[in-house]
N, C-alpha and C positions, 0 to 999 in steps of 0.2 A: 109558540116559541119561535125566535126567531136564529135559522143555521146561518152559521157565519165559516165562509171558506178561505181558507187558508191560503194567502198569499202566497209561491214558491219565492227561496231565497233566491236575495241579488245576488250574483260572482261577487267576489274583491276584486276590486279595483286594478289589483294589481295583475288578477288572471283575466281579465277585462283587457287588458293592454296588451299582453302576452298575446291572446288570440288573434289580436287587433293585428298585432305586429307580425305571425308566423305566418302570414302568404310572402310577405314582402324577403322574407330570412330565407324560403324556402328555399331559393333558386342558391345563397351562398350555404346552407346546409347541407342542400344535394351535393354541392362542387367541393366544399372541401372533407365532406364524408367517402365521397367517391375517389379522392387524391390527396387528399393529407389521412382521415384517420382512419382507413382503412388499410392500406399500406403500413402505417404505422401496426396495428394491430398483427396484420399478417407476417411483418419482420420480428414481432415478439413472439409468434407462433411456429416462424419455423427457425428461432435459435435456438426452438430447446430441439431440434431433430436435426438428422442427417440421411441425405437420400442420393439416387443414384443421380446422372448428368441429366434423366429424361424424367425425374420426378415419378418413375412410376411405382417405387415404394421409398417411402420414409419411415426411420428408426429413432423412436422416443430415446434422446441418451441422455434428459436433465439439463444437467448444467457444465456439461462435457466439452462446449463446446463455447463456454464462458471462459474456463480454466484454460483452454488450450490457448485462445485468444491472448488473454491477458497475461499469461504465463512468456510466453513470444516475445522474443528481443526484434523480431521483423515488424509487433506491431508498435512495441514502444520507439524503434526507429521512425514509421512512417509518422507518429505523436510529435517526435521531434522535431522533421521535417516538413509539417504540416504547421508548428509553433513558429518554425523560424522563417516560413516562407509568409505567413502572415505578417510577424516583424518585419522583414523585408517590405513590403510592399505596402501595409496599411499607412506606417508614420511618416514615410517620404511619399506618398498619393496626399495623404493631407495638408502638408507642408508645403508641396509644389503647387496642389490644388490652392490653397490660403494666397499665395503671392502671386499668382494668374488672375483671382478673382477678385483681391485689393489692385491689380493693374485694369484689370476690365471693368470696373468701377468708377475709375476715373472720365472725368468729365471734358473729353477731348473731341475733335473732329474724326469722322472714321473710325471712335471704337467699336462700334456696332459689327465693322468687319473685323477686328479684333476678338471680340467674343466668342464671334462666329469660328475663328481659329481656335484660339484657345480648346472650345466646347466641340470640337470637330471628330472627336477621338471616340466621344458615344455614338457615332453610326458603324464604327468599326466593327464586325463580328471577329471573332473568336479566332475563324480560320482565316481573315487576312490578314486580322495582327499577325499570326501567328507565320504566315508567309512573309508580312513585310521582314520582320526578325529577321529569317531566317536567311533575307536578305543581307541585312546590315551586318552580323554576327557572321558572313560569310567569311571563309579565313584569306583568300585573296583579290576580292571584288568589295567586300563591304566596309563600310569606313568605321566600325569600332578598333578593327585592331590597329587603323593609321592612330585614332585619339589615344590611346591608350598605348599605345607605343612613345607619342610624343610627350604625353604627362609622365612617363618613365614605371607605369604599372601595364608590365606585360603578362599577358598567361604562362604557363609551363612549355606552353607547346611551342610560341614564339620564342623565349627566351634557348629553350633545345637547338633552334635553328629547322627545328620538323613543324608537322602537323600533326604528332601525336599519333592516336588509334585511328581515329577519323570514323565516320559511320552515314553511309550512305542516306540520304535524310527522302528519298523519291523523289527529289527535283533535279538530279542531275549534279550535284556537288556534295561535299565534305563540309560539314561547319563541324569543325575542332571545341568551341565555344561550348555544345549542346553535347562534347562528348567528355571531360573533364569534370570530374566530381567533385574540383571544388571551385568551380564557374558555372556548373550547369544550372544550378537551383539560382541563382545571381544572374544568370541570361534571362531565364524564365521570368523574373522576377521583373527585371526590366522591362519583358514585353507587357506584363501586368500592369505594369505602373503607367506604363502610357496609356494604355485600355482603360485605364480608372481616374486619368487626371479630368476627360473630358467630365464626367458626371459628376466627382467633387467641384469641377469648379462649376458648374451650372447650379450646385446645391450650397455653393458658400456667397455665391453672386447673389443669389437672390435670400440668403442673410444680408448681405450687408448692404441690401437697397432697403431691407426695413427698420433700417438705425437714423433713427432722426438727424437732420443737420442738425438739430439745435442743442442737439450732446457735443459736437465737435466745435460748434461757434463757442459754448461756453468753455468748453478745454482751453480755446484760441486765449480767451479772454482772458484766462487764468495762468496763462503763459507758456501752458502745454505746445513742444515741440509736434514733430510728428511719429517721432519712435514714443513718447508719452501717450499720445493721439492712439496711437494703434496699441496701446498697451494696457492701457485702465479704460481705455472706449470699444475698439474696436473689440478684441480679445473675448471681453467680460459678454458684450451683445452677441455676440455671434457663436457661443459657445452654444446653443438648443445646434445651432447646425451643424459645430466642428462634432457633438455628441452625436448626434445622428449620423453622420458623412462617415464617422468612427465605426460605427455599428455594423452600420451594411458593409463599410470595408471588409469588417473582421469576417461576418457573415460569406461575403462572396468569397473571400481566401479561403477560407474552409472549403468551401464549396467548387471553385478551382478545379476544372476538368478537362476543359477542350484542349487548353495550351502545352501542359502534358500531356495528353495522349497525341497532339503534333509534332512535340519537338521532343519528346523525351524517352514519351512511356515509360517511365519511371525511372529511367537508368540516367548516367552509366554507375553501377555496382549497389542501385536503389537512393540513390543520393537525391531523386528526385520524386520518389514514392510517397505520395501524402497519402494519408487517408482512406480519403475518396479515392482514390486511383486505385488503393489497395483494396478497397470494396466492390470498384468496379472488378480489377483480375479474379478475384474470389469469387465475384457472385456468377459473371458472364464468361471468364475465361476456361477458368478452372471448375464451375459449377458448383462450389461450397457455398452452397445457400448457407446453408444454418452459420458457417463461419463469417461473410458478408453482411447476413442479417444481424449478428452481436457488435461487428464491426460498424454497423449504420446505426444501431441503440446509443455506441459508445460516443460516435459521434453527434446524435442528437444531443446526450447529456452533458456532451463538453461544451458545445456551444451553447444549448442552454444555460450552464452553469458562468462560461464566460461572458454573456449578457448582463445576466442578474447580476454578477460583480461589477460591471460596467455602471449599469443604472447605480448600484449601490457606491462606487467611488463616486459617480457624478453626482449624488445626491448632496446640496448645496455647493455645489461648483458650478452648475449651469441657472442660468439666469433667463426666465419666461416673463415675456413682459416687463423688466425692470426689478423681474422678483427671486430670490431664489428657492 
C-alpha cells in the first residue's frame, strides 16, 4: 500500500497579505492606539463616573453626567460660540487664501518673493500671533482702532470716549478690543485668520499649478474673459483643494486653543468660550473629568458629524482629475 500525506493548507491570499503587511502598520498601530484610541476609550470611561480633584476615588453615576451636560445653557453657549467662531474664520481664510494664491500664481519677475510673503504666516506659532494682536488691537498704540475709526466702524469703548473695563492682558497694557463681548470673539477671529491665510494659500497654490494651460488657452479661444477664466476653469479644478483647505479649516476652529487661552480665556462674560476651552476649565481647572470627558465625546461627534456632511454636500461638486 502505498501512505500518502497530507499536504497542510495554503493561508488565502488575502491573510497572506495581512501578515505581510503588519510589521510595516506596526509602528502606526502602536502610535495611534497609544494616542488617538486609547484616550478615546478612557474619555468614554470616565463619562460615566465622577471623582475627586486627585482621582483617588470614582463614583459610577451612568449617564448623570450626559444629562447635566447637555441639559446646560453654558454648554449650548460654548456650541454656539464654537459654530460662529468657525464661520468667522473658515470662509474669509478661504476666500482671502483663493485671491493671494491666483496672485502668487501669476507668471511675473520676483513672485517667488511674493509667495514667500503671502505663505509667511505658517511659521507663526500660536503664542506670537497671539502677541502680535495684541499688538495691533492695542487701544492707543495699535493701528486697528486708527482703520476702523477712519472707515466710521468704531467699538463701544471708542465711541464712549473711554476704554471701557479694560483688563490687564501681562504685557503691561489694556487692550479694550479682547475685553468687549461683542468684538472679542471678532478680535480672535482676526488673529486666526491671519495664522491660516498662510497654509490655505500654500494648499490652493499648488491646486492651481496643476490645472493645465491648455484648459485656459482653450477658454481664450472661446472668447472667455478672465472673470469666465476663473469661473468655469479655475473654480471647477481647484475645488479637490478649496474641499480639502475647507475641512481642516473647520477641523482647526473647533480645535482652536492657544489663542483663547492668550487673549481671552474665555471671557469677557464667556463670549469667548468654545468648546474646547470649556473642556479644557472642566477637565484641568475645575477637575470634572467625567463632565470634560462628555464634553470631548460631544465634540468628537460634532465634528465627525460636520465632515461626513461636508463630504456628502461635496459629493459631485468637486472635480478629481477632470471627473466628478
Amino acid at each position: 500500500m502505498t501512505s500518502t500525506t497530507q499536504q497542510p493548507r495554503a493561508l488565502p491570499r488575502s491573510v497572506r497579505q495581512l501578515l505581510a503587511a503588519l510589521p510595516f502598520l506596526a509602528p502606526s498601530i502602536v502610535i495611534f492606539g497609544a494616542f488617538v484610541f486609547y484616550p478615546l476609550g478612557k474619555s468614554v470611561y470616565l463619562s460615566f463616573y465622577k471623582s475627586n480633584p486627585f482621582h483617588t476615588r470614582e463614583i459610577y453615576v451612568g449617564l448623570e453626567n450626559y444629562r447635566e451636560i447637555f441639559a446646560s445653557g453654558d454648554f449650548r453657549s460654548t456650541l454656539l460660540v464654537t459654530g460662529t467662531f468657525a464661520l468667522y474664520t473658515v470662509v474669509p481664510s478661504l476666500v482671502i487664501g483663493t485671491f493671494l494664491a491666483v496672485l502668487a500664481n501669476q507668471k511675473l519677475p520676483g513672485i517667488v518673493v511674493f509667495r514667500t510673503i503671502f505663505s509667511s504666516t505658517i511659521a507663526a506659532s500660536v503664542a506670537v500671533a497671539s502677541v502680535l494682536w495684541l499688538v495691533l488691537l492695542h487701544p492707543s498704540i495699535g493701528v486697528m482702532n486708527d482703520i476702523t475709526g477712519k472707515i466710521g466702524i468704531e467699538p463701544r469703548w471708542l465711541q464712549d470716549g473711554g476704554w471701557g473695563v479694560g483688563q490687564h492682558d501681562g504685557f503691561g497694557v489694556f487692550t479694550a478690543w479682547f475685553t468687549d463681548p461683542n468684538w472679542a470673539l471678532i478680535a480672535v477671529s482676526l488673529a486666526t485668520i491671519w495664522m491660516n491665510i498662510g497654509l490655505f494659500t500654500m494648499i490652493l497654490l499648488a491646486g492651481l499649478q496643476t490645472i493645465p494651460d491648455e484648459l485656459y488657452e482653450s477658454a481664450r479661444v472661446d472668447g472667455a474673459g478672465p472673470w469666465s477664466q476663473f469661473r468655469h476653469v479655475t473654480l471647477p479644478m481647484l475645488s479637490p483643494s478649496l474641499f480639502f483647505a475647507g475641512v481642516i479649516g473647520l477641523i482647526f476652529s473647533f480645535q482652536a486653543f492657544g489663542q483663547f487661552n492668550l487673549l481671552t480665556q474665555g471671557g469677557p462674560a464667556n463670549s469667548t468660550n468654545t468648546l474646547l476651552y470649556s473642556i479644557y476649565q472642566d477637565g484641568f481647572r475645575d477637575f470634572r473629568t467625567g463632565a470634560a470627558s462628555v464634553e470631548a465625546l460631544a465634540l468628537f461627534v460634532v465634528l465627525l458629524g460636520l465632515t461626513l456632511l461636508l463630504f456628502r454636500l461635496a459629493a459631485g461638486r468637486v472635480f478629481y482629475g477632470g471627473q466628478r
